[in-house]
N, C-alpha and C positions, 0 to 999 in steps of 0.2 A: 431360444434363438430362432428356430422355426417360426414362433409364434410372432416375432419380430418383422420376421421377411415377410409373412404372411400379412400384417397388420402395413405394411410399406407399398407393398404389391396394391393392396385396396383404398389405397388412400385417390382421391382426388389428382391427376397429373400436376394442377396449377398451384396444389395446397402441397405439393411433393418438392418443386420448385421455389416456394416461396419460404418454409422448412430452410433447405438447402443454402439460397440467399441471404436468411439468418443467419444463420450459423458465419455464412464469411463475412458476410458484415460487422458481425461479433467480434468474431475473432480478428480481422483488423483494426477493426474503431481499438479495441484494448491493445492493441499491437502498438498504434499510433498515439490514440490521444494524449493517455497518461504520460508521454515522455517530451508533450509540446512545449510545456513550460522551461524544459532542460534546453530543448530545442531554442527558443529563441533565447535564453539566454546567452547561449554559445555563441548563435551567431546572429543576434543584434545589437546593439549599444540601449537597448529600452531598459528602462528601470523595472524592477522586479514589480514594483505596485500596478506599471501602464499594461505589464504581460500577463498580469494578475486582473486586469479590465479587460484584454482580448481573450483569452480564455473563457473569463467568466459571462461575455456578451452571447455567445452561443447557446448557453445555457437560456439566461436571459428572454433570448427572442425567440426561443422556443416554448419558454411559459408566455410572453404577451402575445405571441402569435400562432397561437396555438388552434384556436378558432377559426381564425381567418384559413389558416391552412386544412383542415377539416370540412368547412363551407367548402373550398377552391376544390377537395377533390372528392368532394358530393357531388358538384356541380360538373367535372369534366370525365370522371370516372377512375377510378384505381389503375384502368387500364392504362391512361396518359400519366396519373400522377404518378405512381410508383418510379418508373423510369427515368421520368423528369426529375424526381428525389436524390436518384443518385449522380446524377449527370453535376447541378448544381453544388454539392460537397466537393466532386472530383476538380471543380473548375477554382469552386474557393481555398481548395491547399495548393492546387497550381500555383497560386496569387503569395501564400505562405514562403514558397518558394523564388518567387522572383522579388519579393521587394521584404523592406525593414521599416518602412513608414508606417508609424502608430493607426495612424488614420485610415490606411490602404487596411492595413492587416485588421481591425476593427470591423471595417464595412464587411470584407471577407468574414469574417467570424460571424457577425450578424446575419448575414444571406446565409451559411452553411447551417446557423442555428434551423433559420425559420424552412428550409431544407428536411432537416430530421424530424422536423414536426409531421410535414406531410409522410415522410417515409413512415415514421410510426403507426400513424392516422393509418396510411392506405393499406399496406400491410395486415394490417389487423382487421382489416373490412375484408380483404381477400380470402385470410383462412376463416373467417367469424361464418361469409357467404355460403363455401365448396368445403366445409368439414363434414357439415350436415350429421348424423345422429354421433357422427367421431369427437365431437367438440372438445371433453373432456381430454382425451387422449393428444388430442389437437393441437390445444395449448398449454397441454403439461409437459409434451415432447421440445414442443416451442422455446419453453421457458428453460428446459432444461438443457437445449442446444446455446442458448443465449448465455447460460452459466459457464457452460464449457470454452467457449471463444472469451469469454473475459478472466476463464483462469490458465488457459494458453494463450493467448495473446500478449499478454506481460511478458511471460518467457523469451518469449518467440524476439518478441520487440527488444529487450535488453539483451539477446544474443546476437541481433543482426545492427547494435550498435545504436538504437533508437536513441535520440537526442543530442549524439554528435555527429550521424552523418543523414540525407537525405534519401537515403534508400529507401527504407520501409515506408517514407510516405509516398515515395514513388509507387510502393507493391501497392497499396490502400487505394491510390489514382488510377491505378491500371484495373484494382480491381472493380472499384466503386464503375469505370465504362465500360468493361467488361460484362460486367451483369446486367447492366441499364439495357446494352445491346442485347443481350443473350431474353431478357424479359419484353422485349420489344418486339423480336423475332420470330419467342412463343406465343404472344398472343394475337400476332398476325396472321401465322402459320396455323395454330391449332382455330381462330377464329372464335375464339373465346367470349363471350358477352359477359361483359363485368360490370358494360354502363348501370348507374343509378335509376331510380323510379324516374320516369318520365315526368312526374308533378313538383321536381324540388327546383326548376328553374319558376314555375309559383307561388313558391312562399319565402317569403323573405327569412332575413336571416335571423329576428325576432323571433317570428312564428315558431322556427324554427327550436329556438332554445326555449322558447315556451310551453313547444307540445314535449319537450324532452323534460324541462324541471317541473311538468304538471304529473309527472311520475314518479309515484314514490318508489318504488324499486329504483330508481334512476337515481334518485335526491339520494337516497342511504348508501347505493354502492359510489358514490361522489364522497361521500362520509367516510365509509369504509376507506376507501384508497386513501386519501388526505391521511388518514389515522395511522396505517400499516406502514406508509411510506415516512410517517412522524418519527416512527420507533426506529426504521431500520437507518435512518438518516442519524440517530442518536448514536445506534452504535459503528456508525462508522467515523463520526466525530467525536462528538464529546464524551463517550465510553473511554475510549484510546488517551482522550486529556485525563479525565479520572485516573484511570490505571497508572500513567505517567506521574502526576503530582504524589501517588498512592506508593507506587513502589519503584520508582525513579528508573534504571535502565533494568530492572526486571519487568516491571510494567508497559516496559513499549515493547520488548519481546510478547508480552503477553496478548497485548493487542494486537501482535502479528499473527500471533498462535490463532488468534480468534477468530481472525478475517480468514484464515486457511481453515480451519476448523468446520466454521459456518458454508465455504464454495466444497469443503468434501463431503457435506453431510448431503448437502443438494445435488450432487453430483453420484454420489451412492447412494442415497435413499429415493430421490422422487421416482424412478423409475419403476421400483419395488412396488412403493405407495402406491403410485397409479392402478398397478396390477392388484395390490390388496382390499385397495378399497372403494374401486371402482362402483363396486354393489353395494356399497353403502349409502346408507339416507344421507341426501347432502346436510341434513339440516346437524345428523349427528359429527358429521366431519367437520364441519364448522365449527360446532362445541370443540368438539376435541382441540383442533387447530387453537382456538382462542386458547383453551384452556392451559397448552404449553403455552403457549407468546406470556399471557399471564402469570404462570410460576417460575418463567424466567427471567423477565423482570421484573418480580417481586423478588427473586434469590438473589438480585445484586444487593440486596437492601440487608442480607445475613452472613455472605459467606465476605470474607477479608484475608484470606494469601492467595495467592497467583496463581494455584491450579485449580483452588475451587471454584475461581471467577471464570473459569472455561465452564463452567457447569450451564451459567444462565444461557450462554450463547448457544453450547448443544442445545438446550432446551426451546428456545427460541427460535434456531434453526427447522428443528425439527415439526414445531407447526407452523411453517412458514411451505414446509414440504407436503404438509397435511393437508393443510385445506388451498393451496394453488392451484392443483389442476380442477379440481370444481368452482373454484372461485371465476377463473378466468373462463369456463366454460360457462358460467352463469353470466360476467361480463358481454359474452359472444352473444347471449340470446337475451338479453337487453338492450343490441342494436335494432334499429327499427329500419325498415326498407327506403332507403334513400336519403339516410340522416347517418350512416352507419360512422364516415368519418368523421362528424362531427361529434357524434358522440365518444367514439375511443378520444377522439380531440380532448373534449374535457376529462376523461378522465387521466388525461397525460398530465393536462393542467392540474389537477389537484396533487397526483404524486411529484410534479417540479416544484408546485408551491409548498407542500410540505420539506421538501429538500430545500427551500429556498426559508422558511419561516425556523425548519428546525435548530440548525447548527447556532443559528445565533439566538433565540429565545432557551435551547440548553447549556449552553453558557451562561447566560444570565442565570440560569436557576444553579447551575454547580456551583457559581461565584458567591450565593447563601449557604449553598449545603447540598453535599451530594444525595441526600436522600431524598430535596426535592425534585433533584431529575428524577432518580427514579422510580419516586412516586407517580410523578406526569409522566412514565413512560407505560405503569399501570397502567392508569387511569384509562389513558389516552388508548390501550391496547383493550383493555374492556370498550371501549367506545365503537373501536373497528370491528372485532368479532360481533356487536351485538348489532350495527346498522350491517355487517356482511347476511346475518340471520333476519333480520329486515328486512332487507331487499330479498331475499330470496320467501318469504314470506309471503310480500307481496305479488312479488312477479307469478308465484302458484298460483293464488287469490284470481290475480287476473287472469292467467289461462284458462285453469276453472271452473270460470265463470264465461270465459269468452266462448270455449269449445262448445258451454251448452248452460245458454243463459235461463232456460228453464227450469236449472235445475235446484235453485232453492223454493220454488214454487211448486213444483213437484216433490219436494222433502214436506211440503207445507201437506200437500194434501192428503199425502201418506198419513201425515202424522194424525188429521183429522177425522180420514175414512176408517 
């Protein structure tokens, strides 16, 4: 416990606040979102398919606009965009609230999408900047505040009546200005410098994705992410259809089991993790990591009654706990100065495009045979463990070499003196 207050006390003030703001953003986005589809059906006359296009538009213009929003706050600073990030969501469920026009409500969903994009982006440039040698600890704390708002916030929201009354998205509005204000005031006050490199209003926005994909550290953790985010998008779809078709209303219990199962393991393990294996070789913790994600979905492919299928998901849980805080701490020191949003940018893109490619390319495969999902969910899980050991591979290679480029030249002359 000490050790905790102690680790808190040292932290960065603006990576303390931004921590903080996580967490309630969290914890309302899950309060709120999941219950908007109840929501307008209560009270719009839209068809379940048009509320099924606003919801899903958010999503959406957060993967096409995901870049643009990245460039937008390279270019102006974390310090503008963060704030402006929230401002923009709290104005589009305003709009939720005052009208029932498909089209009004659409546009709103598309602006509050392209919204969380910059929120994500900026974010993640702020603690990636002011973590400094904390990084690991940084964004395993991060990651693990973010689990806990999405397993209290359902709660929370289905006690205060989420989807038949408009309250809770009031608290979400209140809160989303709230913090815009409250981040606005800190970095006025404390006088914070968070702007960008001075030379990225001269490279265009090519240059830009060119000097980031001519890295291979860059290119494999783009791979990695797509992969990781392949799998966990399976099992939160098409796993749950399995089990259902598999053992009818004991398998959708099961898949309930699984989804609680997997937010408790994250929620009591990472924190442990962090502490155990901080001093460990990244490169072994990534083994490891893979090596569960791997033997748990290969064990959906042997075990067949209902409680031994909770096996794959502990399993898979639990290197998802293993190798995350080095992951994303390695993530953090693959931003480059004055590109930082745009690169969390793309890596946003690649995990929405896997959420976007997965559910319906694993149905196609369960509708031959469930073994070919999860076969492809193997597969595809060796794919991400071996470019996350890639990228970090490479990104060594480069330091390296960069900290002291003489130095296989000087191995050279050793070898020959």
């Amino acid at each position: 416990m000490k050790k905790s207050i102690v680790f808190l006390k040292e932290l960065n003030f603006l990576v303390l606040c931004t921590l903080m703001l996580n967490f309630a953003i969290s914890f309302c986005r899950f309060m709120t979102m999941p219950f908007l589809i109840i929501y307008f059906s209560n009270n719009t006359n839209l068809e379940y398919q048009q509320i099924g296009i606003i919801i899903g538009l958010s999503s959406l213009s957060s993967l096409l606009f995901a870049l643009l929003a990245g460039r937008w706050t390279d270019k102006v600073g974390a310090k503008i965009a963060l704030p402006v990030s929230l401002i923009i969501p709290a104005v589009s469920f305003i709009g939720y609230l005052t009208t029932s026009n498909f089209y009004l409500l659409s546009i709103f969903s598309a602006v509050s999408g392209f919204s969380w994009a910059i929120y994500n982006s900026s974010n993640m440039t702020i603690l990636a900047k002011f973590s400094n040698e904390k990084k690991e600890e940084v964004f395993g704390l991060n990651y693990w505040l973010f689990n806990l708002g999405a397993v209290l916030g359902p709660i929370l929201g289905a006690n205060l009546g989420a989807g038949d009354s408009q309250f809770v998205i009031y608290i979400f509005v209140i809160t989303l200005i709230l913090s815009s204000l409250a981040l606005y005031f800190t970095f006025s006050r404390k006088k914070i410098e968070i702007d960008q490199s001075s030379n990225i209003d001269s490279q265009s926005f090519i240059n830009t994705l060119g000097s980031l994909f001519s890295k291979k550290s860059i290119v494999y953790m783009l791979i990695a992410y797509f992969s990781l985010f392949y799998v966990q998008s399976q099992l939160e779809t098409n796993v749950g259809l399995y089990l259902k078709d598999t053992f009818g209303e004991m398998g959708i219990k099961t898949f309930a089991y699984s989804l609680s199962l997997s937010a408790f393991v994250v929620l009591f393990f990472q924190p442990l993790f962090i502490l155990l294996l901080k001093k460990r070789k990244d490169i072994s913790v990534f083994l490891l990591g893979t090596l569960l994600t791997i033997i748990g979905t290969t064990s959906y492919l042997f075990f067949d009654t209902p409680l031994l299928l909770l096996i794959p998901i502990l399993l898979i849980s639990l290197g998802e706990v293993v190798y995350t805080p080095k992951l994303q701490a390695l993530v953090a020191n693959l931003a480059e100065d004055g590109s930082e949003a745009t690169y969390f940018s793309l890596l946003n893109m690649s995990g929405n495009l896997a959420f976007f490619i997965g559910p319906w390319s694993g149905a196609l495969l369960i509708q031959q045979n469930s073994s070919l999902l999860f076969g492809a969910m193997t597969l595809v899980g060796i794919m991400g463990g071996g470019s996350m050991i890639l990228s970090y591979l490479a990104y060594k290679k480069k330091n390296t070499y960069s900290s002291n480029p003489n130095n296989f030249e000087t191995m050279y002359e050793n070898k020959v003196n």
